[in-house]
N, C-alpha and C positions, 0 to 999 in steps of 0.2 A: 446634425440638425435635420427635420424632414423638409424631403421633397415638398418645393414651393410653390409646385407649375400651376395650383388651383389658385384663381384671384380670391386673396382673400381678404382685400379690401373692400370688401361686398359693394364695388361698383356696381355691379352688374345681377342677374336676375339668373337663377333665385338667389337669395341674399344666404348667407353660413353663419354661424358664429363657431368659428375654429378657434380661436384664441382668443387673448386681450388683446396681444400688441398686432395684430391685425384687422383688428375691429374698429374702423371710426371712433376717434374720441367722442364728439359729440353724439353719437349712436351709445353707446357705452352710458354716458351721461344724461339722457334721455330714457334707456332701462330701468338705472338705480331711483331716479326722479316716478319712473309712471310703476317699479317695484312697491314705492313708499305709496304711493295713490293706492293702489290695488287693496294693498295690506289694511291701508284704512277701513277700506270700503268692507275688507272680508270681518275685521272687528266689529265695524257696525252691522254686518249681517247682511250687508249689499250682496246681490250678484250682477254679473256684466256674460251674460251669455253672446259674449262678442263671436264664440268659437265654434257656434250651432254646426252641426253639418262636418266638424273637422275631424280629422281621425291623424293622428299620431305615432308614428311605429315606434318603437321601443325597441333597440339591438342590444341583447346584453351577453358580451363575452365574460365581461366577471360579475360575479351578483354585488348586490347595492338596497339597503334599506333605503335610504334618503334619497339616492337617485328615482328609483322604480317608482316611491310614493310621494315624491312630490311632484315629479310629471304625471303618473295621475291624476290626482288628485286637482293640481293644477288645472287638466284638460276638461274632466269632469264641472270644474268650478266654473271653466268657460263657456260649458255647455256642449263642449265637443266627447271624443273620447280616445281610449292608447290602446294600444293592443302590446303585449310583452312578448318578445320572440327569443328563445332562448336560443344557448348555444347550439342545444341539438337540432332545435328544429330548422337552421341557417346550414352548418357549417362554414362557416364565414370563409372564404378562401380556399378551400376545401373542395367540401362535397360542392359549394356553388361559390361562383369567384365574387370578388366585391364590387365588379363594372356593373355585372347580372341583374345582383340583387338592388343595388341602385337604380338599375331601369326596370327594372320590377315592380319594387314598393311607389315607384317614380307614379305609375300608372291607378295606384290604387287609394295611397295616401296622400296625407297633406304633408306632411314633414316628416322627418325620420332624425331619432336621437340615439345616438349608439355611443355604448361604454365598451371600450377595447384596450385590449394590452398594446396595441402599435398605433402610433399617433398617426403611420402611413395611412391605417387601413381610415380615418378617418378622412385626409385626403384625397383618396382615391374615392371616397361615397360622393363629395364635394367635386369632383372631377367630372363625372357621368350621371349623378342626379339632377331634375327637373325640379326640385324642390327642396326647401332647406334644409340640409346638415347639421344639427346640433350637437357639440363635443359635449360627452355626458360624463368624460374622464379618457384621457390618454395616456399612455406613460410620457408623455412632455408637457400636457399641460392639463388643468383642472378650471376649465374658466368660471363655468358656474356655480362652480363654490366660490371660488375669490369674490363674483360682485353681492353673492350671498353674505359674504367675511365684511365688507364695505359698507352692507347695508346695515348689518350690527354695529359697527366702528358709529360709522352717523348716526343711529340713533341712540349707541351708549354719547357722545361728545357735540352732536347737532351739527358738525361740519367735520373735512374729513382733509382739507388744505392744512398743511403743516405739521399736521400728525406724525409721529411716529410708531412703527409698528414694526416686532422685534419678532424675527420668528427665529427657535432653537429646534435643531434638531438636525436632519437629512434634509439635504438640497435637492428634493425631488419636486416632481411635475406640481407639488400644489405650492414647495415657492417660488417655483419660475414663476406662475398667475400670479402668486400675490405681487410677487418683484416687478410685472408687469404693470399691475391694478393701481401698485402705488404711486409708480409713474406718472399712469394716465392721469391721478385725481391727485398732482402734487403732493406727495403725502412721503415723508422720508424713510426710509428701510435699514432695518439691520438686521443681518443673519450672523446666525454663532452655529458652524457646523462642525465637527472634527477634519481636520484638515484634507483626508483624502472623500469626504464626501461633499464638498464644498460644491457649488453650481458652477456651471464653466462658464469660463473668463469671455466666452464668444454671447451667453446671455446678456452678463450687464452692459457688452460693447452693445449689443442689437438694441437695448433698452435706452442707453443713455443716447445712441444714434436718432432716438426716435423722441425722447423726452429727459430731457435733464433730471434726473434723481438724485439725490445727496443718497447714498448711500454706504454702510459701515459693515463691512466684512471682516469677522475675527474668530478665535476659536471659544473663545472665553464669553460663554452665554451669560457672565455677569456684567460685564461691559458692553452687554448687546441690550440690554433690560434697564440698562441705566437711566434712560430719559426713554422711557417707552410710554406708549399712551393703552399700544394693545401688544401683547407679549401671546406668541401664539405655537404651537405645535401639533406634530402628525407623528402614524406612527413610524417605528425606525424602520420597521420591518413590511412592506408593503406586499401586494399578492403578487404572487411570482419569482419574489425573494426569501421565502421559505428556508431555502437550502441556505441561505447566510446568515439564518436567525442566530447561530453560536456565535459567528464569528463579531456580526452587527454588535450584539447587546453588552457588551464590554468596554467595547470602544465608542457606546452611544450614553452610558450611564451618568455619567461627569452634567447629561445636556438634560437631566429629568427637569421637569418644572414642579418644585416643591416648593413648600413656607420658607425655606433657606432663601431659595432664590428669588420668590417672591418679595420678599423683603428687600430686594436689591432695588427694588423698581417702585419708582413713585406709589403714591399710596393709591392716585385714583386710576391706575391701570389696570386695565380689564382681561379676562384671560380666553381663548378660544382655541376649538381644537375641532376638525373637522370631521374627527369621530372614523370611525369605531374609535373608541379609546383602550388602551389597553393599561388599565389602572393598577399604579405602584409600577411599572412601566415610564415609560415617556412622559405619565402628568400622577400626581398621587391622588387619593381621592379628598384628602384634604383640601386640594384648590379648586378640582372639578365642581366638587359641592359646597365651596364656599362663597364669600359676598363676592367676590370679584370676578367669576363665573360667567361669562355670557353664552357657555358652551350649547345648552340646548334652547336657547333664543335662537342663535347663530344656527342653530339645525332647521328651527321652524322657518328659517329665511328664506329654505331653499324653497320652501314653495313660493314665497312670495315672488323673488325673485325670478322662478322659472317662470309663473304664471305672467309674468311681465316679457318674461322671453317671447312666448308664447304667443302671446296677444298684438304681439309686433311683428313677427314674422308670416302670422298665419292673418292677420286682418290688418295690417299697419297701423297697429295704436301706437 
């Protein structure tokens, strides 16, 4: 588990969003609510230049289409703007430490969103910045995709209490969030991993410690799909796990999402993947582009949702 020594109950000032299950429930639910407002507003052609004057750093240790262009995009729509800072140009730990660079950007931006392979390094930004932390991806947790993944759930179903939502695949950082996300908004969980990739047993204790979830842990991704509302996957193989790609895709094949398994699962459940997708892989293209597909809705969320991030931390909407 990482280092906790940062309050991440955003008591206190500046506010983070490191995680779900450290983020205020009502905070949490106040996001997804003023996401769905936003989105309206961006359909009807509104703008809310709440964000005039804000500037945004952008940390990216691994690259990201959705990431990088929906907090743009996002900032730009607020009226503010992001600035992208690669690996080279940081050194993240390295050529300059990550106290540094947190009182650094402290001095010049308004926020700072970083995508990194150590969920430390994201704590430790949250540690010695003067201004909010956004996780943009860690290897522990993926938060703003989950409330992204929440806000397609509600708007495929209109409420998101009693749901069920069935992820196959690897027990990585994006279904810790969602095993998080479904907690926080009542919503029941089943994962189907192969046995030695399964989430650890110290997650659902931290989870159910903090919100009663029903949830269904098996290896048999057709009995994970059986009362599903949203049946979802990633890929097997994540950045940094290269070198197990042989080993992975063997012991990950049983957990494809195809018409076979589709069929397992009520008729009106929906399918989602938080992309890149790696097609005839982990999802075939038969489901990706069929009726039950909310894949690239679910992509377009991530702006709404950032932009909600956004507008909250940086102006208290």
């Amino acid at each position: 588990m990482p280092d906790d020594k940062v309050n991440m109950r955003n008591t206190g000032q500046p506010a983070h969003f490191i995680d779900i299950l450290s983020t205020d429930a009502g905070r949490l639910k106040h996001l997804l609510s003023l996401a769905q407002r936003l989105k309206a507003a961006h359909l009807a052609h509104q703008r809310e230049s709440t964000a005039a004057g804000k500037t945004l750093a952008m940390i990216f240790e691994k690259p990201s289409l959705r990431t990088r262009v929906s907090f743009d995009v996002a900032m730009t729509q607020l009226g503010g703007s992001a600035i992208y800072i690669s690996p080279n140009e940081i050194g993240l730990g390295s050529r300059e430490s990550v106290p540094d660079v947190a009182r650094v950007l402290s001095g010049m931006c308004d926020a700072i969103m970083a995508r990194t392979f150590s969920h430390q390094t994201i704590i430790d930004l949250a540690l010695h910045a003067a201004i909010p932390i956004i996780n943009g991806l860690s290897d522990h947790s993926h938060p703003c995709q989950a409330m992204a993944d929440l806000l397609t759930i509600q708007e495929a179903f209109g409420s998101l209490e009693g749901r069920t939502l069935a992820y196959i695949g690897d027990g990585n950082n994006v279904a810790r969030s969602l095993l998080e996300a479904c907690a926080v908004f009542k919503m029941r969980f089943a994962i189907a991993t192969p046995p030695a990739y399964r989430l650890p047993e110290a997650d659902f204790r931290a989870v159910q410690a903090a919100f009663p979830i029903e949830c269904l842990v098996t290896d048999d991704p057709r009995v994970a799909v059986a009362k599903a509302d949203a049946i979802y996957t990633d890929t097997w193989v994540s950045m940094g796990q290269e070198a197990e790609k042989a080993q992975r895709l063997p012991v990950f094949r049983p957990y494809q999402i195809n018409t076979e398994l589709l069929s397992r699962a009520p008729k009106h459940a929906i399918v989602l993947h938080c992309l890149p997708a790696y097609r005839g892989v982990e999802i075939t293209d038969e489901v990706i582009d069929g009726p039950q597909s909310r894949v690239f809705e679910e992509a377009h969320n991530r702006l709404h949702f950032q932009k909600a991030l956004l507008a909250n931390l940086l102006t208290g909407a």
